[in-house]
Structures are given as structure tokens and as C-alpha cells.
C-alpha positions, 0 to 999 in steps of 0.5 A, a space after each residue: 500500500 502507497 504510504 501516504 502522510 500521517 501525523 506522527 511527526 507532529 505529534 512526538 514534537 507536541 509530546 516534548 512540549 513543542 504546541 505550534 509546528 508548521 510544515 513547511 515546502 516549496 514548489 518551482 524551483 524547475 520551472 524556466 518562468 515565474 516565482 518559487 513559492 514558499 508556504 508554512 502551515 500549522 494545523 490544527 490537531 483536532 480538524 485535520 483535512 481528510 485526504 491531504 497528500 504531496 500536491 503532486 499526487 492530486 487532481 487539480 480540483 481536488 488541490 483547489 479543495 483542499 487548500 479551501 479547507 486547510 486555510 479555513 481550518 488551519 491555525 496558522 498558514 502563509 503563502 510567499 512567492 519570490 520572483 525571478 529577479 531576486 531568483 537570478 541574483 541568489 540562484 534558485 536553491 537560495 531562493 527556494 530557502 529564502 521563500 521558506 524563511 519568509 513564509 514561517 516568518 509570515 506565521 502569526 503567532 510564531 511556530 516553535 517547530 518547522 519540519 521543512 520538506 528536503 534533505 537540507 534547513 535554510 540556514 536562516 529559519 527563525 526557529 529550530 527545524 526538521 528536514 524530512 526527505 519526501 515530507 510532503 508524502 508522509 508528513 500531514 504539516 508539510 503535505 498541507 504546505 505543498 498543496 497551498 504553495 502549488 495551489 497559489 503558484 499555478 494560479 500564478 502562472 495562469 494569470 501570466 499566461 493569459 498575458 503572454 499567450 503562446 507558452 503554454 504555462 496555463 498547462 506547463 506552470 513555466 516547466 521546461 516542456 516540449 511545447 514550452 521550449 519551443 515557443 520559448 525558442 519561436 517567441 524569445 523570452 519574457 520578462 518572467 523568465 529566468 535568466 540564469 536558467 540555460 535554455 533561457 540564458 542560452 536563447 538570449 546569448 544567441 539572439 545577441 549573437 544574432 544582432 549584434 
């Protein structure tokens, strides 16, 4: 049987005396356009969503409903975005981790525990931290963190798509796809796409080539 997320995590950290501990994960860092975004969440012990899964394993819809209840249950939750400019300056790891800090540090009241998605802590966490490889597929808190985080990115990515047509990101949300990369090749980049990203990089030098 598929494993699928518990609250067991969060629970031994309640047995230590540790009340408010959000989960924590990212979505977009492989995508060659638009924000990576970070959410945090706390939730509460006695209305935990039925079915909260890594957001990756659901139908859209079933995201879009979740994320309605984990906001409308949660005791704490915050959703960051952090865009392409502060992305090609830091590099996309960096900028992964500096969405994750923001988005525990939105927290009101504060969490006193974050279990982070990942096999690495941002080094700059404003409270003692777990890493848990795969936590989005076996920890409730950080499951709950990926579906609000995917959920608010893709919505992202739909409404950019309506502004610059052709790339398919309403269907790709900016990952490097067939059909985005060759409309990416046909169409050039837009001020949404990641310069320090190769095949984005890689278009511009030669346009530059061309032109110059």
C-alpha cells in the first residue's frame, strides 16, 4: 500500500512540549518562468483535512479543495512567492530557502517547530527545524504546505499566461516542456523568465549573437 502522510511527526514534537509546528515546502524551483513559492502551515490537531497528500499526487480540483479547507481550518498558514529577479541574483536553491524563511516568518503567532520538506534547513529559519526527505508524502504539516504553495503558484502562472499567450504555462506552470521550449525558442523570452536558467540564458546569448 502507497504510504501516504500521517501525523506522527507532529505529534512526538507536541509530546516534548513543542504546541505550534508548521510544515513547511516549496514548489518551482524547475520551472524556466515565474516565482518559487514558499508556504508554512500549522494545523490544527483536532480538524485535520481528510485526504491531504504531496500536491503532486492530486487532481487539480481536488488541490483547489483542499487548500479551501486547510486555510479555513488551519491555525496558522502563509503563502510567499519570490520572483525571478531576486531568483537570478541568489540562484534558485537560495531562493527556494529564502521563500521558506519568509513564509514561517509570515506565521502569526510564531511556530516553535518547522519540519521543512528536503534533505537540507535554510540556514536562516527563525526557529529550530526538521528536514524530512519526501515530507510532503508522509508528513500531514508539510503535505498541507505543498498543496497551498502549488495551489497559489499555478494560479500564478495562469494569470501570466493569459498575458503572454503562446507558452503554454496555463498547462506547463513555466516547466521546461516540449511545447514550452519551443515557443520559448519561436517567441524569445519574457520578462518572467529566468535568466540564469540555460535554455533561457542560452536563447538570449544567441539572439545577441544574432544582432549584434
Amino acid at each position: 500500500m502507497a504510504q501516504v502522510p500521517d501525523f506522527s511527526m507532529e505529534t512526538a514534537l507536541f509530546a516534548r512540549g513543542i504546541a505550534r509546528v508548521a510544515g513547511v515546502d516549496e514548489v518551482g524551483r524547475g520551472p524556466l518562468c515565474g516565482p518559487v513559492t514558499a508556504a508554512a502551515v500549522v494545523l490544527d490537531p483536532t480538524r485535520l483535512p481528510a485526504g491531504l497528500n504531496d500536491s503532486k499526487k492530486l487532481t487539480p480540483a481536488r488541490r483547489a479543495a483542499l487548500a479551501v479547507e486547510i486555510r479555513e481550518t488551519a491555525m496558522a498558514q502563509a503563502v510567499v512567492h519570490v520572483g525571478v529577479e531576486e531568483i537570478d541574483r541568489l540562484n534558485i536553491l537560495r531562493a527556494s530557502h529564502v521563500a521558506m524563511c519568509r513564509a514561517l516568518d509570515a506565521l502569526l503567532p510564531q511556530a516553535e517547530h518547522a519540519l521543512v520538506d528536503g534533505n537540507r534547513l535554510p540556514a536562516d529559519l527563525s526557529c529550530p527545524g526538521t528536514a524530512v526527505i519526501k515530507g510532503d508524502g508522509c508528513v500531514m504539516s508539510i503535505a498541507a504546505a505543498s498543496i497551498l504553495a502549488k495551489v497559489a503558484r499555478d494560479a500564478i502562472m495562469v494569470d501570466l499566461a493569459q498575458q503572454h499567450p503562446g507558452y503554454g504555462w496555463e498547462r506547463n506552470a513555466g516547466y521546461p516542456t516540449q511545447d514550452h521550449l519551443e515557443a520559448l525558442r519561436n517567441l524569445g523570452a519574457t520578462p518572467h523568465h529566468r535568466r540564469s536558467f540555460r535554455p533561457v540564458h542560452n536563447i538570449l546569448y544567441q539572439d545577441k549573437t544574432i544582432t549584434s
